[in-house]
C-alpha positions in Angstrom: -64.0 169.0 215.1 -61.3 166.1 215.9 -59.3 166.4 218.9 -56.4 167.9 217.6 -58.1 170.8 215.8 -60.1 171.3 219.5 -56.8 171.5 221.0 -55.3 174.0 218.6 -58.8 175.9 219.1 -58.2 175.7 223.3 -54.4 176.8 222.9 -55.8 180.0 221.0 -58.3 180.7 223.2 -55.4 180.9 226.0 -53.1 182.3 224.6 -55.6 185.5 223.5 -56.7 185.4 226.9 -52.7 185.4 228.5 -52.5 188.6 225.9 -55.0 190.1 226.7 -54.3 190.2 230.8 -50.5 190.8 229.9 -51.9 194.4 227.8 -54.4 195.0 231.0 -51.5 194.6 233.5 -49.2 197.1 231.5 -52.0 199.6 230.7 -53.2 199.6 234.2 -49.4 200.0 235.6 -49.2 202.8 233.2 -52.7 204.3 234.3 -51.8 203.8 238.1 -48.8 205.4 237.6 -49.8 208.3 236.1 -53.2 209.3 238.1 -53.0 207.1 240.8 -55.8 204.8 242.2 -58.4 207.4 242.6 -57.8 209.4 239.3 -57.6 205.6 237.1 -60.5 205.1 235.3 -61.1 201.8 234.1 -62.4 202.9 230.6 -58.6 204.3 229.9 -57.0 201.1 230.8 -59.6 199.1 228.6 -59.0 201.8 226.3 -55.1 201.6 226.3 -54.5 197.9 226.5 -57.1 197.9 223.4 -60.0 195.2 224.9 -63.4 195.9 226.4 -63.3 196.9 229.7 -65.5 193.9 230.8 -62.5 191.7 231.0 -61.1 193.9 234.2 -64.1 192.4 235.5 -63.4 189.3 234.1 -60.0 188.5 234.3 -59.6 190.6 237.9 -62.9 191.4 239.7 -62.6 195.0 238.8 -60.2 198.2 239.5 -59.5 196.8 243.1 -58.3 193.3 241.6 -55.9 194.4 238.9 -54.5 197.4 241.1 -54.4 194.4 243.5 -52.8 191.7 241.6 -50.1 194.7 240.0 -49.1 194.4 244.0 -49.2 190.9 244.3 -46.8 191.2 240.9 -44.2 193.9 242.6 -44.2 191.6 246.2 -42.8 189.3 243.9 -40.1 191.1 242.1 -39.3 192.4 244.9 -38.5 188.9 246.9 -36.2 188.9 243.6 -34.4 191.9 244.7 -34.0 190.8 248.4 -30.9 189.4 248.8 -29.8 189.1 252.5 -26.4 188.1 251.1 -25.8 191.3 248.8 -24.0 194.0 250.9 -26.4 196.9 251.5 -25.0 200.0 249.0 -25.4 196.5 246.5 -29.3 195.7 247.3 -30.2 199.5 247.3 -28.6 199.9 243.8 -30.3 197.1 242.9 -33.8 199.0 243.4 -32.5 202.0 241.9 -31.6 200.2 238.9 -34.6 198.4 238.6 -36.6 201.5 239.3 -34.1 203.2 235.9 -35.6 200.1 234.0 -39.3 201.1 234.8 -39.8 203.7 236.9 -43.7 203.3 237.3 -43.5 201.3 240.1 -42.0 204.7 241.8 -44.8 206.7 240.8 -47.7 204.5 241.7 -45.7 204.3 245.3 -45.7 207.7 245.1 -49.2 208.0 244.7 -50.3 205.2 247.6 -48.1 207.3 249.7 -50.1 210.4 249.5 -53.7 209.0 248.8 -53.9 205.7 250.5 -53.8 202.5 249.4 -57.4 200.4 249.0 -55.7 198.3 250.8 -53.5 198.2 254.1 -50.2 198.0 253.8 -48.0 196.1 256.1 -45.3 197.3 258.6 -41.5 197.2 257.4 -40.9 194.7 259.8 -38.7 192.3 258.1 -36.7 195.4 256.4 -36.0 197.0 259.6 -34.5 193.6 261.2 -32.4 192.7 258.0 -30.5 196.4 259.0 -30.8 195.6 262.5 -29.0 192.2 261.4 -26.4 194.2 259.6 -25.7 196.7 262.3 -25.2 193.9 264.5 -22.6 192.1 262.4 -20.8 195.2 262.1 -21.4 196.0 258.3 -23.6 199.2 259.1 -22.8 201.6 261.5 -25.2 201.5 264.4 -25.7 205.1 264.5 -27.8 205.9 262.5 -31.3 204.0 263.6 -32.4 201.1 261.0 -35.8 203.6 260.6 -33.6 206.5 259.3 -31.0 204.0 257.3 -34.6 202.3 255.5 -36.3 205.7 255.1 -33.2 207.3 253.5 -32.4 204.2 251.1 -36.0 204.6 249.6 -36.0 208.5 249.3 -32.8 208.4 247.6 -33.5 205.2 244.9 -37.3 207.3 244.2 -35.8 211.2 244.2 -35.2 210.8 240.5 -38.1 209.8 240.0 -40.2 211.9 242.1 -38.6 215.1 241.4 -37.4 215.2 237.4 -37.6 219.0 237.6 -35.3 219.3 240.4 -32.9 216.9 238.7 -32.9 218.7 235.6 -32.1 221.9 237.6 -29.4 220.6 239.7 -27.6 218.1 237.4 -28.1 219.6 234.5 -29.7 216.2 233.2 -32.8 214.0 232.4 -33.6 211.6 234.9 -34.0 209.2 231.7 -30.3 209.9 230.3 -28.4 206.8 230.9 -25.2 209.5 231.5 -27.5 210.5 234.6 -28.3 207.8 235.5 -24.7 205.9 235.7 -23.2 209.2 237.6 -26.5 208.8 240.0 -26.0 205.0 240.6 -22.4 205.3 241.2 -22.9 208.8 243.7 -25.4 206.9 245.8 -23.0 203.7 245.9 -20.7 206.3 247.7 -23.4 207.4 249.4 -24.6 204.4 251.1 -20.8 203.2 251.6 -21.2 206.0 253.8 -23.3 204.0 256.1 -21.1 201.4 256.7 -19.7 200.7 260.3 
């Protein structure tokens, strides 16, 4: 085989193996998200993305690594939607319309919250101090702790998520209508304006 033909060959090879960790990725979101940690199986996420489930092993060390590496993948959207500059009600809205655009990384929050996480998550320290930060330069009101003002942000951007039912029954709506979900996104802009000193 001539070098050119070996190198056409290699670029195949990688770019099967990129597909093939892309369809992993999504199917294990998907999985995650549904059943949580515990409840995945990693048959249904080979099954899903449509590959043998040898390349979890393969490609991630198992259901640890890929439930692993889908966390190493949201720390880093998420240093995408930190922006110390944005005004608060703008950052929130931010998640919740990046949460509208796929809300599985809700529900497999959802699910660490009330099972555990394999691994140990790590304090909100650097949240806390950006509101601290913000009370102190006068664009948040100070009274309301940082605590409650984080806590509340996050229960509000997941509620739709988290509760479709209720949404349904008090709105009248799908979580998933985009009418919902413009009325929600400009509501909780009021909302969090709210919070401002």
């Amino acid at each position: 085989m001539n070098p050119p033909a070996r190198r056409r060959a290699a670029d195949a090879i990688t770019a099967a193996s990129e597909d093939s960790r892309t369809r992993l990725l999504e199917a294990a979101k998907d999985v995650f998200a549904e059943k949580g940690y515990a409840g995945a199986r990693v048959q249904e996420i080979a099954d899903r993305a449509g590959v043998n489930k040898q390349l979890i092993n393969y490609y991630f060390g198992g259901k640890n690594g890929i439930y692993a590496e889908l966390g190493r993948r949201w720390s880093k959207s998420e240093t995408e939607l930190q922006n110390p500059e944005l005004p608060y009600d703008e950052l929130v809205l931010g998640y919740l319309r990046n949460n509208f655009a796929d809300p599985r990384g809700v529900r497999l929050a959802a699910w660490s919250e009330l099972t555990g996480r394999p691994e140990t998550a790590e304090p909100a320290t650097e949240d806390l101090a950006d509101i601290e930060r913000r009370q102190a330069e006068g664009e948040l009101s100070d009274t309301i702790s940082p605590a409650m003002v984080m806590l509340l942000s996050q229960a509000l951007v997941m509620a739709p998520h988290l509760m479709p039912d209720a949404v349904r029954r008090i709105f009248g709506s799908d979580a998933v209508d985009p009418g919902f979900q413009r009325d929600y996104t400009e509501q909780l802009g009021r909302v969090l304006r709210l919070l401002r000193a």
